[in-house]
N, C-alpha and C positions, 0 to 999 in steps of 0.2 A: 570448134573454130580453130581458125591456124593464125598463123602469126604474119606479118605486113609484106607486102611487097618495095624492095627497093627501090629509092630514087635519086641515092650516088653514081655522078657521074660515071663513073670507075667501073661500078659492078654492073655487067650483062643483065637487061633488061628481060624481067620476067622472073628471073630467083626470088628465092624468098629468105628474110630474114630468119634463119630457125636456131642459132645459138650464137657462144661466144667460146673464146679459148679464154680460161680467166688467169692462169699462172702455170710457172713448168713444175715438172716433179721428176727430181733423181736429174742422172746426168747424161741418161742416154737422148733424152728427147721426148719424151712421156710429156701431157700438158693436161693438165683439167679443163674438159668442156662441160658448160650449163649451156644445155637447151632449150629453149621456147614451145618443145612442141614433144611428146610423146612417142613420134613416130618409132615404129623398132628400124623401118628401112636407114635411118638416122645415125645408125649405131652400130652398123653391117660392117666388116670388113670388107674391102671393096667399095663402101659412100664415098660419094666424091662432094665436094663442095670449093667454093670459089673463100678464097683468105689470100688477103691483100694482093689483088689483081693477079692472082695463080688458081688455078684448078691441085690441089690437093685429094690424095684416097687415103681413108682409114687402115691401117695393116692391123692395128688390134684397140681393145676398147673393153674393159672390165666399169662393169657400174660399181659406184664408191659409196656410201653412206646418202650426201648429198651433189652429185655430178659424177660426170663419166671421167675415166681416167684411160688417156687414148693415144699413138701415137699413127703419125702420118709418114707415109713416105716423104724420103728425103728431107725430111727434120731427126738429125741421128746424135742429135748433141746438146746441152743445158746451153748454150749461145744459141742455136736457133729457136730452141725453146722458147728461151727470153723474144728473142726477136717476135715470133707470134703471138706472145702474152697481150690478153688485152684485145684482141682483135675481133672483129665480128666474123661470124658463118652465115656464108648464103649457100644456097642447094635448089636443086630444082623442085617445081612442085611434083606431089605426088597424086599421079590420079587415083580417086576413089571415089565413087558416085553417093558414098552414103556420108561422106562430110561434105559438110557448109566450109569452103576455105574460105576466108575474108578478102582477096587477090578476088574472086569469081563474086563476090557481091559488090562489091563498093565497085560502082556505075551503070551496074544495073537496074532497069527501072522497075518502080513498085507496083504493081497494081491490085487491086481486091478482086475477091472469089466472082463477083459481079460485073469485072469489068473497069471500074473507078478507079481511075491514074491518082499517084499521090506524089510522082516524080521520081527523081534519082536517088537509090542511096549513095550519100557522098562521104560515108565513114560506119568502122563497125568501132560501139562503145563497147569496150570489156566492164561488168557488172556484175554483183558476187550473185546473182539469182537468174537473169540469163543476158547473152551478150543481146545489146541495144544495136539497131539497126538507125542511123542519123541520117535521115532525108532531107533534102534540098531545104523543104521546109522549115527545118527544126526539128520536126518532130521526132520522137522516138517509139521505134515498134521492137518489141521484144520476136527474138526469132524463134520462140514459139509455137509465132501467128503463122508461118512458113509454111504454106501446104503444098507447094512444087517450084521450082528453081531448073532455070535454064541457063544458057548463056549471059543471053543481057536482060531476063528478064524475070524477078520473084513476085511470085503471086502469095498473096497473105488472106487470111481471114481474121480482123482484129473484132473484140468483141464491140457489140456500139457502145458508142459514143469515144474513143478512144482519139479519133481526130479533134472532136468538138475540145477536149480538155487543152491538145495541144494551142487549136484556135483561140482558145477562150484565156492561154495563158499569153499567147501571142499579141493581143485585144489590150491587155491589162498593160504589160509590158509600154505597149504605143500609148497607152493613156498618161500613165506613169511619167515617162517623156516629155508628152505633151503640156503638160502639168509643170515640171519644171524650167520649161521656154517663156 
């Protein structure tokens, strides 16, 4: 899974949110960046990414213990350092056919191996055993169940009864309610 798509005004529609700069280091202009995502493209000399409405490129980038310790063109001093501290990284996405990025599912519609619409996923749940796909309905499908993915449209195979539990917790839910009116 990858990490969110922005919905700041400011930042060019379509990047993704994939780190931050968290503080400077020394005084030439070095800053510690934590990532959201893995990628090595991420950590190239030559990455570019958007930081605070500017396109910025990586000139160098050594992995630290825990985060990358990196500097950018034209940040050459501990004051612009400072001034970038704290700030998010956006970057474009990256293509690759064999990741699920969460930007290319969330509005996507669901359907089963058979056919059976179960609507839009309108959010991916990050979960320590696998990320949760959140449909219109409520429900949650682990992306597991994922047996091909297009554009606008994931097809799943969940095992049965997998809707009936979300139905039947949705049932309870309105009873519940109804009960206390």
């Amino acid at each position: 899974m990858s990490t969110f798509s922005t919905t700041d005004a400011q930042t060019p529609k379509g990047l993704l949110h994939v780190g931050r700069v968290t503080r400077p280091h020394g005084i030439r202009g070095d800053v510690y960046v934590s990532f959201f995502t893995d990628r090595p493209e991420r950590t190239k000399i030559g990455a570019r990414f958007w930081l605070q409405n500017n396109w910025i490129t990586v000139t160098s980038a050594r992995l630290q213990p825990s985060s990358w310790l990196m500097h950018f063109a034209g940040v050459d001093d501990r004051n612009a350092a400072e001034r970038i501290s704290k700030s998010d990284l956006y970057g474009e996405p990256i293509e690759d056919q064999s990741v699920m990025w969460v930007h290319e599912l969330i509005g996507a519609e669901v359907v089963d191996v058979s056919g059976t619409r179960y609507g839009k996923c309108v959010s991916v749940v990050d979960n320590p055993a696998h990320s949760l796909l959140e449909l219109e309905s409520g429900a949650l499908v682990p992306v597991v169940f994922i047996t091909q993915r297009s554009k606008d449209l994931i097809t799943i195979n969940p095992p049965e009864g997998l809707f009936e539990l979300a139905d039947e917790t949705a049932d309870e839910t309105a009873d519940e309610t109804a009960d206390e009116t």
